[in-house]
MIMARNU-929653 format. One record per residue (C-alpha): y, x, z. Coordinates in pm, whole numbers, plus 32768, in hexadecimal, padded with zeros to 4 digits. Layout:
N
YXZ/...
END
This chain:
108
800080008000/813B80907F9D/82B28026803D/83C780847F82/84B281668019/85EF80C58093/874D815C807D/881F818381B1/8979820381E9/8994828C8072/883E836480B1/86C282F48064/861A827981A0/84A282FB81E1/83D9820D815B/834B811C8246/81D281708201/81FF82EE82A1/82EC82BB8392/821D829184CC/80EA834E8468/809D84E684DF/7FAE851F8411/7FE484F5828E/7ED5853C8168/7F0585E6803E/7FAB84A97F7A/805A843B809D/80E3859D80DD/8170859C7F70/8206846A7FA1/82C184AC80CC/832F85F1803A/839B85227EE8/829186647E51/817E862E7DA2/7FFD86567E12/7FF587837D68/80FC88347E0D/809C87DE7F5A/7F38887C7EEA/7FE889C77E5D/808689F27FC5/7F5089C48080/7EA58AA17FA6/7FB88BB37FBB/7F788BA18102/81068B43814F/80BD89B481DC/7FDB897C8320/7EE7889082D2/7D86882583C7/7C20879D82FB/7B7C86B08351/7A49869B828F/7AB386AF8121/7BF786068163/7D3486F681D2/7E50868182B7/7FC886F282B9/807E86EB8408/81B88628838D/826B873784B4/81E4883483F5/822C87C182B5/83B1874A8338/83D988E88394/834789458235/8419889A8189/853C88E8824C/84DE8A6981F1/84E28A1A807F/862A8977807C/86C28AB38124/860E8B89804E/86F68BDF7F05/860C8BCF7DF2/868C8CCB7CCF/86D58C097B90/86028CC87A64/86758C75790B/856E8C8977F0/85D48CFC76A8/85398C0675CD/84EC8C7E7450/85118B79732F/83938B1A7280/83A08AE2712C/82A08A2D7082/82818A736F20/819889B86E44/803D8A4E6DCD/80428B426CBC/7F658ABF6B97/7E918BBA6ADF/7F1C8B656938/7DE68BEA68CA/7CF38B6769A2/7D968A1E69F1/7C9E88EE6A57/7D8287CC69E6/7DCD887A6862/7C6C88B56842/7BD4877868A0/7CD886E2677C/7C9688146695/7B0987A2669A/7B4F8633664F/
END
């Protein structure tokens, strides 16, 4: 069951369904971090977000999680700009002396 998040004094409330809870999973995690899966996975995997395992299920302490995202909004990130090069897509070359579609109407 997903709640919406609500908006409260100009800034985006918690949403309602992780508010109360310690413990978060995976999805729920992601949610309350407005992350995906994915990069809640990277960070337990880096080692860099606490996380207990219960079984095959892991859990996120949403203290935890509160402090490690705290971290990465301190953290300046360096900007990297890519130099992108321009593809260009030419057509096919045909062989003139071995070409399928002039011989096929040669032989007829």
């Amino acid at each position: 069951m997903l709640v919406q998040a609500s908006r409260s004094n100009n800034a985006l409330a918690m949403p309602e369904l992780n508010k109360n809870k310690r413990w978060l999973r995976i999805e729920a995690a992601a949610e309350y971090a407005r992350a995906t899966p994915g990069f809640i996975k990277a960070h337990i995997r880096n080692g860099k977000l606490p996380f207990a395992k219960a079984g095959k299920r892991y859990f996120i302490d949403r203290i935890d999680l509160d402090a490690f995202l705290d971290t990465l909004r301190q953290t300046k990130v360096p900007i990297t700009l890519v130099a992108v090069r321009p593809i260009i897509i030419q057509p096919p070359q045909h062989d003139v002396e071995h070409d399928p579609v002039t011989e096929q109407t040669d032989r007829e």
